[in-house]
DOTITI-790249 format. One record per residue: residue in one letter; x, y negated, z negated of N, C-alpha, C in turn. Coordinates in pm, whole numbers, plus 50000, padded with zeros to 5 digits. Layout:
! residues N
aXYZXYZXYZ ...
//
This chain:
! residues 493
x713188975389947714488980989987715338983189863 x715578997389836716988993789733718309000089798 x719389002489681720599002689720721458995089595 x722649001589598723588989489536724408995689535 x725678988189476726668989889421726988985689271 x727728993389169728038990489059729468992689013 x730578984888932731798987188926731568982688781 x732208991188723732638987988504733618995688500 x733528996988342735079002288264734599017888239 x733499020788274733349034888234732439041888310 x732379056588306731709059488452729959060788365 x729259060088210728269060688165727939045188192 x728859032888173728389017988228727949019388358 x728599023088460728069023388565727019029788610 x726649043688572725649047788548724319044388528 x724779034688406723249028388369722979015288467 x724299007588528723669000288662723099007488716 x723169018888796722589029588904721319032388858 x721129032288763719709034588736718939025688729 x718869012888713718159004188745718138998488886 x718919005288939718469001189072717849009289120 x717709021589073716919037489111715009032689098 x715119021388960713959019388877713699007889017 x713809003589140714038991589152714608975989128 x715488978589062715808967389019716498959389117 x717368948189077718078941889169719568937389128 x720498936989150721808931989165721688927588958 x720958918888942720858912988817720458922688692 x719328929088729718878939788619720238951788637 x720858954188731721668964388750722908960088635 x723488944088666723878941988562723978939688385 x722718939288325721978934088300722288947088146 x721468959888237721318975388164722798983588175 x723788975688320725168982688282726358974388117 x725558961488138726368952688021726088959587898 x724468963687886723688966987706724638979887706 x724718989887818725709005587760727138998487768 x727528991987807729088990787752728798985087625 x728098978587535728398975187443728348987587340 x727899001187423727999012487319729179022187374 x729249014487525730729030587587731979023887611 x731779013487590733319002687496733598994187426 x732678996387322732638996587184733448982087109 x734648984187173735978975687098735998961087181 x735708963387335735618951887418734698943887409 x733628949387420731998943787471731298943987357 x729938935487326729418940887231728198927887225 x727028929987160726358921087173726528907787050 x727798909786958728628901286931729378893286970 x729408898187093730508888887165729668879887283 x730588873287352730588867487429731128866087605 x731008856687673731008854787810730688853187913 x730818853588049730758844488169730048852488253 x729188850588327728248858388469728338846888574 x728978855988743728648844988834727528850588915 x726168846288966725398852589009724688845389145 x724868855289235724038850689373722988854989403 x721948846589363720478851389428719918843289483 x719458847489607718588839989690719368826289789 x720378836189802721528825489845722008813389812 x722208810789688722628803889572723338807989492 x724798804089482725318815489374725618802689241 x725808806589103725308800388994726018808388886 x726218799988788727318806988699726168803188540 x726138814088496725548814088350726218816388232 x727238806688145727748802888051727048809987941 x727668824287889727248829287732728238829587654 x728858818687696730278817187630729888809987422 x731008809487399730148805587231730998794587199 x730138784287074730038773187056731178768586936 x731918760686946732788755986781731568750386714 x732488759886584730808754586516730958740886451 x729748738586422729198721786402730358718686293 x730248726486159731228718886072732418710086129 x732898716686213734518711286302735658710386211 x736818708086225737988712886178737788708186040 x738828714785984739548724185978738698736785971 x738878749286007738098757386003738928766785876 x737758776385829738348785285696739328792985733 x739788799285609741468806485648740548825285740 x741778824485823741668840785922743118845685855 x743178854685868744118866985865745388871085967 x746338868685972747388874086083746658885486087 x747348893086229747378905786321748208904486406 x749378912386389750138914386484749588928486611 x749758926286711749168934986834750658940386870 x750998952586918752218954786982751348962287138 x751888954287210751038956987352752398957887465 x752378971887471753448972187602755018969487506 x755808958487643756668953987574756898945087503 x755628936287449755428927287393754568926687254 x754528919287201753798918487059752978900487028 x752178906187029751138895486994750318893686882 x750198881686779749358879586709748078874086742 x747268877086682745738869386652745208866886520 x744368864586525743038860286409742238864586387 x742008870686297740638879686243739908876786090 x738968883886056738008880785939736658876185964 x736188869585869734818865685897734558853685930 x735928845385886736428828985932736698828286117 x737108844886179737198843486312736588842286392 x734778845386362733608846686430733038835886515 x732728836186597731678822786675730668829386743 x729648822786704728688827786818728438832686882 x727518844286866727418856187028726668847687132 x727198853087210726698847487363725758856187439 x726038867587401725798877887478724368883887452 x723508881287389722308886287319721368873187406 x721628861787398720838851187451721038850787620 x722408851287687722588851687787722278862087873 x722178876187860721588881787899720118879487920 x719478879187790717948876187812717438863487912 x718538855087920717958842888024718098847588125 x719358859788181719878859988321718218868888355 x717968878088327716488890888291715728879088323 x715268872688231714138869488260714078851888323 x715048852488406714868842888564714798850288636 x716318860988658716138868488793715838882988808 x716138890388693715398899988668714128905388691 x713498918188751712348925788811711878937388703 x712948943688680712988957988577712398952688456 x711748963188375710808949788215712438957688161 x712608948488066713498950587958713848964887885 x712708968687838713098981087784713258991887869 x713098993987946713378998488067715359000188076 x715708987988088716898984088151717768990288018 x717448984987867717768991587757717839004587696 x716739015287758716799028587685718069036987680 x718439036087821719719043487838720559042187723 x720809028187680722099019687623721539029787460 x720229024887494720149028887259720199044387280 x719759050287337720209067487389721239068387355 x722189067287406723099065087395724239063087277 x723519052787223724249050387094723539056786975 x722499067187026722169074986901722469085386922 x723289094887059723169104687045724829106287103 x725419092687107727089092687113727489091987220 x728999084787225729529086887376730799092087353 x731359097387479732539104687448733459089887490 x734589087587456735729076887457736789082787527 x736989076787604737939076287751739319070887663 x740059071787744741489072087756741859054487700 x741689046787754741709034887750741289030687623 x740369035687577739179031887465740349033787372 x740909048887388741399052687289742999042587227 x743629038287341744779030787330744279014387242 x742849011887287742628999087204742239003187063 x741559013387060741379014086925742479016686824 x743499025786904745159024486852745959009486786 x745959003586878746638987086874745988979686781 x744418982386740743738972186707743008984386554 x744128990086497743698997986425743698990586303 x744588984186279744618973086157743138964886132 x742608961886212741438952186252739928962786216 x740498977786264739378985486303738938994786214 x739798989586066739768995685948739448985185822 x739168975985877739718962785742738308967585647 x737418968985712736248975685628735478980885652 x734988990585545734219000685575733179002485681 x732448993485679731468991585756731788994285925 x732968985785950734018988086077734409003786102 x735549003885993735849018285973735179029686027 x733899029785932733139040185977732729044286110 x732689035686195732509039686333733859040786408 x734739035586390735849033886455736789039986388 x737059044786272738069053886182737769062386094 x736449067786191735599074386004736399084786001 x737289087986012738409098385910739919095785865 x739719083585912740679072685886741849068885970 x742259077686091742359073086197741759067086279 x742389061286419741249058386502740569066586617 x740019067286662739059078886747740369076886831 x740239088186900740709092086969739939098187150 x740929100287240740269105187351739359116887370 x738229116087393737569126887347736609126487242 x736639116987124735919112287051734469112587041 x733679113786980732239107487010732019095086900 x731669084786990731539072186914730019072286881 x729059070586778727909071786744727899060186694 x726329052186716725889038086630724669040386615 x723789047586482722679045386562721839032086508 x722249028686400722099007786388722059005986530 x722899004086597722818997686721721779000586807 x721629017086832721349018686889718799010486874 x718729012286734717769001286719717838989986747 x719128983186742718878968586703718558967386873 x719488975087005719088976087139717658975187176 x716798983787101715478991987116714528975687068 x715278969286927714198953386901714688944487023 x716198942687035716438929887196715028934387295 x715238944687310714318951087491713258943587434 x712728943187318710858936587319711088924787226 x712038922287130711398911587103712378898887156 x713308902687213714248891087272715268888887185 x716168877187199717268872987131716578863687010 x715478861287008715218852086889715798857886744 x715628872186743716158875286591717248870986554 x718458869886670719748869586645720328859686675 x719398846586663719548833686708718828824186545 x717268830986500716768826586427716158833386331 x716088843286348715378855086256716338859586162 x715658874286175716648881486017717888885886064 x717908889386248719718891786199720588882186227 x719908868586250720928859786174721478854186021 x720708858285980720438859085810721358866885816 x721198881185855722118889885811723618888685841 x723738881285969725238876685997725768870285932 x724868855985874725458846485768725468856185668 x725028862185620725428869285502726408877285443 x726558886785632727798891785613728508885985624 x729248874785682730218867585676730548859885533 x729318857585483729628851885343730068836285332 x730578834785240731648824885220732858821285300 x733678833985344734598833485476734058829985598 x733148830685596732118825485767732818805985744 x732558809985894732468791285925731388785586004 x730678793786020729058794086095727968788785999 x726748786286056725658782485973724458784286075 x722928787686011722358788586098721808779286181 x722398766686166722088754286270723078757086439 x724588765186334725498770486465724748778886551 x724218789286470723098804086594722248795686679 x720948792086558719758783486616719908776186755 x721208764886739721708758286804722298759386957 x722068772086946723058779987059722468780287211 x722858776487291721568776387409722788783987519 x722228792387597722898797187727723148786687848 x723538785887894723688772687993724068774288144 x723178773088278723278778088412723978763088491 x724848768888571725228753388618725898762488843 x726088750988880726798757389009728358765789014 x728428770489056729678776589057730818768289136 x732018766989100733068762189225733058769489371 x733138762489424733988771189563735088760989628 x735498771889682736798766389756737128778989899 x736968769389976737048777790124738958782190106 x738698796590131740518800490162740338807490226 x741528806690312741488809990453740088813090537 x740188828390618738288829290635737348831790553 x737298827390419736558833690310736398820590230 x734888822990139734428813790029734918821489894 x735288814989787735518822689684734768811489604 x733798816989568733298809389409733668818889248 x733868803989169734538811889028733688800388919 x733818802488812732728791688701734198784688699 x733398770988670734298761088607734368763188438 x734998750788383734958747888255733208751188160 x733428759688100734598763987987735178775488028 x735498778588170736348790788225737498782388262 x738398778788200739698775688293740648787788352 x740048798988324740868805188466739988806988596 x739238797788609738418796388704739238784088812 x739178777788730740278764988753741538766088818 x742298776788720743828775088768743858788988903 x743048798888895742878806189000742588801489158 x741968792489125741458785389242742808776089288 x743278765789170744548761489220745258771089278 x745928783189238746648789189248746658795289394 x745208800089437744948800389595744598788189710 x744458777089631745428763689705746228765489707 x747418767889642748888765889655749058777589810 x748438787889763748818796589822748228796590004 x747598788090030746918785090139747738774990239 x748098762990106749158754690195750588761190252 x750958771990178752398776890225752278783690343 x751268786290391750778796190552750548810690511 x750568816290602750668830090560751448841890445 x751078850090437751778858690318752218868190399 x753728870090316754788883290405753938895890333 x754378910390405753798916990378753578918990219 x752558931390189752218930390037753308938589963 x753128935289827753878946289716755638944689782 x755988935189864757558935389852757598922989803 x758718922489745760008911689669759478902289719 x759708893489847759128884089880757378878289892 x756728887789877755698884489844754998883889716 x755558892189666755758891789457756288873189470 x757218868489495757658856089522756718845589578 x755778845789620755048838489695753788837889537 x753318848989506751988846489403752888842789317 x753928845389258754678843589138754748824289176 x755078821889254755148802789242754088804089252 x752978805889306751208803489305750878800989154 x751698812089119751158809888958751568797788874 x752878800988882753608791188773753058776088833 x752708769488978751938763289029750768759488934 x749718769188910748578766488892748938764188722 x750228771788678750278769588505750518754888484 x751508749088597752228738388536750698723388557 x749258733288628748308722688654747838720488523 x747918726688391747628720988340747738711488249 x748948704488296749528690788236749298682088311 x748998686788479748788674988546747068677388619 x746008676988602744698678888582744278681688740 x743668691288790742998693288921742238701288899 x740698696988942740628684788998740638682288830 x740478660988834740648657888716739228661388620 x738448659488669736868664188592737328676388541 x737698685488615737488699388609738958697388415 x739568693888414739918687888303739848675588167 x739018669288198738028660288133738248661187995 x738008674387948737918677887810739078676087742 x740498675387848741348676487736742318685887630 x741968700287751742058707787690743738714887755 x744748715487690745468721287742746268729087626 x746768742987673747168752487603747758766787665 x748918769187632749158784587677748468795887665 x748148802587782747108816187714747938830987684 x747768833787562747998843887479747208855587469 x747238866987373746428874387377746528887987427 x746148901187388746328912787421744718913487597 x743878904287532742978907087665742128916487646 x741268918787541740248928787484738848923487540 x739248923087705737928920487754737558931987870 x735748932987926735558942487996734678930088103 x734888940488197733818929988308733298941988406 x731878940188489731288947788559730618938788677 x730928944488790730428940588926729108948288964 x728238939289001726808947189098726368936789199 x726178945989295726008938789446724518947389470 x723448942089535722288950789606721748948189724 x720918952889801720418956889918720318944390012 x719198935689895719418921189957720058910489931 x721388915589918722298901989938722648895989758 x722108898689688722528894089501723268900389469 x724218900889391725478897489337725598896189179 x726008900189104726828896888957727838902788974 x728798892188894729988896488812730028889588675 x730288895188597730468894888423731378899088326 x731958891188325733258897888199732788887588054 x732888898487987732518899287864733568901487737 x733658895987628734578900287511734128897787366 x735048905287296734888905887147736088901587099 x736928896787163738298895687116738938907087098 x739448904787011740038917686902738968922286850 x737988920286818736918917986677737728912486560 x736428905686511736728904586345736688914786245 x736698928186286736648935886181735168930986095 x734308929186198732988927586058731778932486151 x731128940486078729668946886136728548942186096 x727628934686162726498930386081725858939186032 x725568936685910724768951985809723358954285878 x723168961785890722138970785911722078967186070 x722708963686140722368963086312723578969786340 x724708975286318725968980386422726078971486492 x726388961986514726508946686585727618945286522 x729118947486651730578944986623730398932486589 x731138922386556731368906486544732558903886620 x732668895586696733868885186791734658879786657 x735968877586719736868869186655737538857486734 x736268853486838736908840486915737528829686897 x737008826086783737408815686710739038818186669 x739488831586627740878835786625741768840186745 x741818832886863742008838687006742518826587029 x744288819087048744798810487115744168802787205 x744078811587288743338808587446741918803987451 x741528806787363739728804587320739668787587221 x740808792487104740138783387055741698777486962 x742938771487068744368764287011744268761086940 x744908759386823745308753686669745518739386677 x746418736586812746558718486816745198714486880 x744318720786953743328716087010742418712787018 x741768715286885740248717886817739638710986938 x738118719786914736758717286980736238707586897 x735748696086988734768693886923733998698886866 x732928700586745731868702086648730678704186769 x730578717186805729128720386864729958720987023 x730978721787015731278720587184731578736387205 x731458736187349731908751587433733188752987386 x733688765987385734828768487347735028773987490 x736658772787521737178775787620737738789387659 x737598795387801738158806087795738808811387904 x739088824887955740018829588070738858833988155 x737358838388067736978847088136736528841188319 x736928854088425736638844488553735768852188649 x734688853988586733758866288736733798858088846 x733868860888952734188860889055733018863589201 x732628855989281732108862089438732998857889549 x732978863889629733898863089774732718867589874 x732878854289930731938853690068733178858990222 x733288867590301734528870090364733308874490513 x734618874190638733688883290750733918897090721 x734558903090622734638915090566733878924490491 x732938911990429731878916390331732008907590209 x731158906190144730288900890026731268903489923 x732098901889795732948909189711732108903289574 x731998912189450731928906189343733118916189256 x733448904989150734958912889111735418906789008 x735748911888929736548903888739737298911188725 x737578905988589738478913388521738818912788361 x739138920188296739388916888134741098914888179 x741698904188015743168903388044743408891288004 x743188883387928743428874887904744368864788017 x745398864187928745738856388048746428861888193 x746108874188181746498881988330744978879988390 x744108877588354742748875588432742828866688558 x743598855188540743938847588647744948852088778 x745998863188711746438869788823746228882188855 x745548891388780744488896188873743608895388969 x742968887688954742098879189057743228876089193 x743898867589154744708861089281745008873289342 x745628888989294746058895289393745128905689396 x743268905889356741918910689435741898902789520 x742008887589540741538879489661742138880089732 x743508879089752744938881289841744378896889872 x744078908389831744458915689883743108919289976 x742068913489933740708915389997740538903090109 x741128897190110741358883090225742038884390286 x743408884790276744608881390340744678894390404 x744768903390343745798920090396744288925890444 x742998924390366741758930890479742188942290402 x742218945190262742288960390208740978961890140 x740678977890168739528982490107739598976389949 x738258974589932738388973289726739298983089648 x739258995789671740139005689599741469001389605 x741508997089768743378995589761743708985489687 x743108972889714742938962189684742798962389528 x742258969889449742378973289259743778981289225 x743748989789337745458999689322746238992689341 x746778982989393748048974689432748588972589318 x750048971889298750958968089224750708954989202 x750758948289056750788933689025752118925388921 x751928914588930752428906688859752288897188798 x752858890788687751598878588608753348866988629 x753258859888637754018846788637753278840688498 x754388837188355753898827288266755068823788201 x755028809688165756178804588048757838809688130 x757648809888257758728813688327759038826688311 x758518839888299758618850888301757868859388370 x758678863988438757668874888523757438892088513 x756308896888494755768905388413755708912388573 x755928928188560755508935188728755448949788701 x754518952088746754568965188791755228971688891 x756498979488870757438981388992756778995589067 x755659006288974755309013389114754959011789241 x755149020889347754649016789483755819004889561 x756988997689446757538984789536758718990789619 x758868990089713760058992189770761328989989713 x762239002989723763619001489692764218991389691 x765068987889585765288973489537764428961489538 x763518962089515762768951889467762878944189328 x763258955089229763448949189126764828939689146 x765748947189162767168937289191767058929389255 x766208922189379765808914589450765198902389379 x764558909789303763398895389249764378891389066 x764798901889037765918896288934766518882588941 x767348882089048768218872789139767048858189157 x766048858989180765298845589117764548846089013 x764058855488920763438855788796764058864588705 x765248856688647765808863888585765478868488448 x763978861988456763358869488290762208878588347 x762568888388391761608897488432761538909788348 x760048912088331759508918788244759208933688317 x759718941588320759288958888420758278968488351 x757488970588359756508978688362756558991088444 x757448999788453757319013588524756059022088598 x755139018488538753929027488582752529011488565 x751759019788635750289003088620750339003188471 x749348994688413749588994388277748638981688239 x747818988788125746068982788107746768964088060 x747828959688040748158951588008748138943388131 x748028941288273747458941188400746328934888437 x745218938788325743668935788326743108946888391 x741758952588427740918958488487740128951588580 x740628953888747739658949288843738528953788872 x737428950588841736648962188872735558953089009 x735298957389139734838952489240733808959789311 x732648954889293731078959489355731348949289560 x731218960889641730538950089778729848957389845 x729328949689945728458954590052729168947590191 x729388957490258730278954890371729498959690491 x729568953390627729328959890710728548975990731 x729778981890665729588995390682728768999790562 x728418990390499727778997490366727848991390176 x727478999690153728278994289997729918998389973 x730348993489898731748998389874732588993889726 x733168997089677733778993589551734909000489515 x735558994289404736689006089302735968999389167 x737179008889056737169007288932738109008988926 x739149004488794740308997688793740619009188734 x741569018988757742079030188672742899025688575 x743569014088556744399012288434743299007788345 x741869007788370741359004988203739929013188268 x740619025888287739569038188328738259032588423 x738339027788512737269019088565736469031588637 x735139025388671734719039588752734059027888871 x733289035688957732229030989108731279040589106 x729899033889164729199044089205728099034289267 x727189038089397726919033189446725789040889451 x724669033589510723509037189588722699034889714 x723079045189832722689042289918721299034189959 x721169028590087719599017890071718969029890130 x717659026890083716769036990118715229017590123 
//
C-alpha cells in the first residue's frame, strides 16, 4: 500500500518526500530523502552540519531519535566566538559564531540510524534527488532570501562561505540559484558509505582542520558521538494524545506544561480574539516561570535553566504514510559558523554559540547533550493522526501550543490551523500578530500586557508550522507560508 503525506519549508523538500514514497517507501524514508534536499533547498537552516530532533511512530510505537550534538569533552571554558548582532523584526539579537561555535553534527549519524532501523528505500535511492540537486542548483524562495539578508555578516566571514552564499558579494537573493557541487558528492559518499567518514574518517580530519586552532572539538568529540532513541512523552489533552521528546528538548517540556495549564482552566473562548490570546499568553508565561520550579522534576534533573534567545534559524518537515508511521523533524544550523568544511560544502553549526543551546552561566557537562527548543511533535486525536514542528527558537514552543489548540480544541483543518494568527508570551512581553484579530484587540490586550510587541502582517519571526496527517477523509496537511512552507501529498493506491 502506499500514500503519504509530506510538509517542509520548500515545495523541492517536499518533493523529494513524494518521491520516496512513489519508490515505496514509508513515512521514515519519506523523511529521511525530504531532510538530505533541504540541506541543499535551505541551505542557511538545515545542513548535514547541523543538528536535531525526530519524533517517530512506527509500528505503533512512537520514539524520539536525539541527533542533537554533544559539549565537547574538553569542557569549559570554551575558545573565544565572535559577536553577531541579528536585527530580526522589531528586535535585535546577538549570537556566536566562528570555528570556536561549532559542535557536532547530528545530522549525518542520525539520519543513517533512523534509514537503517526503519527505513525500506536503499539509501542512494532516497539521496539522488538531494546531490542533483545541489549540482545542478536550486532556485531560493523568498524566506531563504530574508535569512541570508540578516545573517549576511556570518555569510561572508569567509570565502569559502561567501562563495556560495555571496559570490558577488551580496547575499543571494529571491530567485537566486544556490549551487554546491562539494555537497552535492559528499551526499552521493553518505548514500553508500554511511556517516563513518564524518564521524571517523577523512571528513572529520577535514573538519578538525578547518576549524584549526579556533575549533573546540577533537576527534574523540566526532568519534564519540552516538545518536540516541529513547520514548517520547505523552500527555493526554483533552480528546487527544500529544507526544513531544523530552530532555535535551526542553521545549518539549514546557509545551506540554503549557497545555496542562491550559487543560486545567476548562475550555478556550473562541480563537484569535483578545481573550483567548489571554488564555495561551498565561499558558505560556506558566510553562516559562516552570523553569525555576521543575515539572516533572526528572524531566529537569540536569539543571538546566535559561532564557531562550535567538533569531530561530531552524527548518522542520512532517511525513505521515498509508500505514499509520509518522515523522516529524526539525533540524538546525544555528546561524552557522560561517565555516565550510573544505572540499565537502558541508555548512558548519554554531550551536555551541546559541543561548538557548548552550548558556554562558550554564555549561554542559564535558561530553553531555546540549540542550535545545527543537520540538517535533505527533498528535493522536478522533480527528486524525497529526505530525507537526516547527523552526523558531524560542517561538517553537508557542507555535506548537497554538497547532495543538487549534487542531484539538477548535477541530481546524491543518491549513487553518498553520494560518491562524499567533503570539509568543516571554520575559513578560507579548509578541502578536494582529492580522485576522478582531477590531480592538490590540487595545484590549494592551490593558493587560502592556509590553506588547505588534507585528502587522504574519511574520517568519513566528516559526514555520509545517503539518503532515492522515485523517479520516484522507491525507491532509499545510506548509507554513511565513517561512514559504509547501504540502503535497500522495494518494494510497
Amino acid at each position: 500500500m502506499r500514500g503519504g503525506a509530506v510538509a517542509g519549508g520548500s515545495p523541492i523538500t517536499v518533493e523529494a518526500g513524494l518521491h520516496a514514497l512513489r519508490l515505496g517507501g514509508n513515512a521514515i524514508d519519506a523523511a529521511v530523502a525530504a531532510q538530505l534536499m533541504a540541506c541543499v533547498a535551505e541551505p542557511a537552516l538545515t545542513g548535514l552540519g547541523g543538528s536535531g530532533i525526530a519524533t517517530i511512530r512506527v509500528g505503533g510505537e512512537v520514539l524520539v531519535c536525539d541527533l542533537f550534538s554533544d559539549f565537547p569533552r574538553r569542557g569549559p571554558p570554551l575558545k573565544a566566538m565572535w559577536e553577531c548582532p541579528v536585527h530580526f523584526g522589531p528586535t535585535t539579537q546577538m549570537f556566536h559564531s566562528g570555528p570556536g561555535a561549532v559542535a557536532v553534527p547530528g545530522v549525518p549519524g542520525g539520519l543513517w540510524a533512523m534509514h537503517e532501523r526503519f527505513g525500506r528505500v536503499p539509501m542512494p535511492l532516497l539521496a539522488a534527488p538531494a546531490a542533483a540537486a545541489a549540482r545542478a542548483g536550486v532556485t531560493m524562495l523568498s524566506t531563504h532570501a530574508i535569512v541570508f539578508r540578516v545573517l549576511h555578516k556570518v555569510l561572508s566571514s569567509t570565502p569559502e562561505i561567501a562563495a556560495l552564499f555571496c559570490p558577488d558579494g551580496a547575499p543571494l537573493i529571491a530567485g537566486s540559484l544556490y549551487k554546491n557541487a562539494d555537497l552535492a558528492n559528499t551526499l552521493e559518499r553518505f548514500a553508500v558509505e554511511g556517516p563513518e567518514p564524518f564521524y571517523r574518517g577523512d571528513i572529520a580530519r577535514a573538519l578538525l582542520a578547518t576549524l584549526g586552532d579556533e575549533g573546540n572539538l577533537s576527534l574523540d568529540d566526532l568519534a564519540g558521538w552516538r545518536p540516541q532513541l529513547r520514548p517520547a512523552l505523552a500527555l493526554r489533552y483533552r480528546d487527544a494524545t500529544v507526544y513531544m521528546p523530552g530532555p535535551p528538548s526542553q521545549g518539549g517540556v514546557l509545551t506540554l506544561r503549557a497545555l496542562r495549564e491550559l487543560e486545567r482552566a476548562g475550555p478556550l473562548p473562541s480563537p484569535d480574539t483578545a481573550a483567548h490570546v489571554r488564555r495561551l499568553a498565561e499558558a505560556m508565561s506558566a510553562a516559562e516561570q516552570a523553569k525555576e520550579s521543575p515539572w516533572p522534576e526528572a524531566l529537569f534533573s540536569e539543571g538546566l535553566v535559561t532564557r531562550y534567545v535567538g533569531p530561530g534559524l531552524t527548518t522542520h518537515i512532517s511525513t505521515v504514510d498509508a500505514e499509520g508511521d509518522a515523522v516529524a523533524i526539525t533540524t538546525s544550523l544555528g546561524e552557522t559558523a560561517g565555516v565550510v568544511v573544505k572540499g565537502t560544502g558541508v555548512v558548519l553549526n554554531n550551536l555551541l554559540g546559541e543561548a538557548d543551546v548552550n548558556p554562558p552561566d550554564y555549561p554542559r557537562p564535558p561530553g553531555a547533550r546540549l540542550m535545545t527548543m527543537c520540538t517535533p511533535t505527533l498528535v493522536d486525536s478522533p480527528q486524525g493522526r497529526f505530525a507537526l514542528g516547527t523552526g523558531g527558537s524560542s517561538r517553537i514552543r508557542s507555535a506548537l501550543l497554538h497547532g495543538v489548540v487549534h487542531l484539538v480544541d477548535h477541530g481546524r483543518s491543518p491549513a487553518a490551523a498553520t494560518a491562524a494568527p499567533r503570539c509568543h508570551m516571554e520575559a513578560n512581553e507579548l509578541a502578536i500578530e494582529l492580522a485576522d484579530r478582531p477590531e480592538g484587540a490590540e487595545a484590549a490586550l494592551r490593558e493587560v500586557f502592556p509590553n506588547l510587541v505588534p507585528f502587522g502582517e504574519r511574520a517568519l519571526y513566528f516559526g514555520g508550522l509545517h503539518i503532515a496527517a492522515r485523517t479520516a477523509e484522507g491525507f491532509a496537511g499545510a506548509g507554513d507560508p511565513r517561512r514559504s512552507g509547501s504540502f503535497g501529498l500522495l494518494s494510497m493506491s
